[in-house]
C-alpha positions in Angstrom: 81.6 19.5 95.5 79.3 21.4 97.8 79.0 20.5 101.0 75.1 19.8 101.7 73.9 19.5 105.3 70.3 18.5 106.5 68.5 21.3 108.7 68.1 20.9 112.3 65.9 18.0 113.2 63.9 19.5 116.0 59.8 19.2 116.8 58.7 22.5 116.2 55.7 24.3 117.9 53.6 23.4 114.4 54.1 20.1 113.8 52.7 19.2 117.6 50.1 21.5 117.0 49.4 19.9 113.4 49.4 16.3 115.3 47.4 16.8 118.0 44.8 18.6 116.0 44.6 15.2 113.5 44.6 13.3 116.7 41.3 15.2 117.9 40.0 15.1 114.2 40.3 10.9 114.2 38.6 10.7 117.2 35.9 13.1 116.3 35.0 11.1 113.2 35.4 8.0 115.1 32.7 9.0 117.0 29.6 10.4 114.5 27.5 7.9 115.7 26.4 9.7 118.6 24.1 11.6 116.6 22.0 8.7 115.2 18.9 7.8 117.3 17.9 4.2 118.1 14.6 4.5 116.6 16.4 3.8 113.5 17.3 0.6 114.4 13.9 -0.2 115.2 12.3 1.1 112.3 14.8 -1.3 109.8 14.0 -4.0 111.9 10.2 -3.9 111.6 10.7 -2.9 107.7 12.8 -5.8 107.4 9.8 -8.4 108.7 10.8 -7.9 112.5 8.8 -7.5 115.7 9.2 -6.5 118.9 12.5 -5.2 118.2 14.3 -3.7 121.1 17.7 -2.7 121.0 20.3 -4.4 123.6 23.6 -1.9 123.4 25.2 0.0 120.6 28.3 1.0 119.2 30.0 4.7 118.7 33.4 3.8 118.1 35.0 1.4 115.6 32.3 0.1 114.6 33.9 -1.5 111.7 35.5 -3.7 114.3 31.6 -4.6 115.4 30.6 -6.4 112.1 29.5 -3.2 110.7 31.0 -1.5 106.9 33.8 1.6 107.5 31.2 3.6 105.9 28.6 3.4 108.8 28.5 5.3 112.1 27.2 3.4 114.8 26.2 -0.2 115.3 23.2 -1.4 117.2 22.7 -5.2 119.1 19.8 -5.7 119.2 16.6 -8.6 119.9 13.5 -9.2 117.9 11.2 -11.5 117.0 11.4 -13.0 113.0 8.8 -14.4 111.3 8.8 -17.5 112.9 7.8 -16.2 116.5 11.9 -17.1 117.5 13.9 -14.4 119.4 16.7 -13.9 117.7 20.0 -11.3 117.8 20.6 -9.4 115.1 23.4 -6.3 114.5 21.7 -3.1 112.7 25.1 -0.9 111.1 23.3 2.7 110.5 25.1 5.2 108.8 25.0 8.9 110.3 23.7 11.4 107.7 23.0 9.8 104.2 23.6 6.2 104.7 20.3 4.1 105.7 20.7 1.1 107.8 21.5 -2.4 107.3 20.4 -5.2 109.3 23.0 -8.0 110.0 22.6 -11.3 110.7 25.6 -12.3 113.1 
């Protein structure tokens, strides 16, 4: 019978390199929504039968975590006015390049 040995378990110069660059990579898709302007937030708001829409903070990272879908980039909080003259908060999940956004009701 042959006698069969495993290589050398060792961390090799690569396979840091290779994590770290996957690391950076995560973090950079995390973060898209940094190149989505407010004003889209606004806009689906007063599309949506909204006035006075302002928006209160927003969201770069995670913001599947924030009531938002995996597929959109940045999530807005903001405060408008509906139809019934009541302020009201609402979350607007806006995707970075193709995706439109979706106002939320939380």
């Amino acid at each position: 019978m042959d006698d069969y040995r495993l290589p050398e378990q060792g961390t090799s110069f690569f396979g840091v390199m290779a994590c770290i660059v996957v690391f950076v990579l995560s973090l950079l898709f995390q973060g898209r929504g940094c190149t989505v302007e407010s004003y889209r937030a606004t806009n689906a708001l007063t599309v949506s039968g909204y006035t006075n829409a302002t928006v209160v903070d927003r969201s770069n990272f995670w913001v599947a975590f924030n009531g938002c879908d995996e597929s959109d980039a940045v999530a807005f909080d903001c405060v408008a006015k509906n139809s019934q003259g009541q302020r009201v908060r609402l979350k607007v999940c806006c995707g970075a390049i193709i995706k439109s956004c979706t106002v939320r009701v939380p």
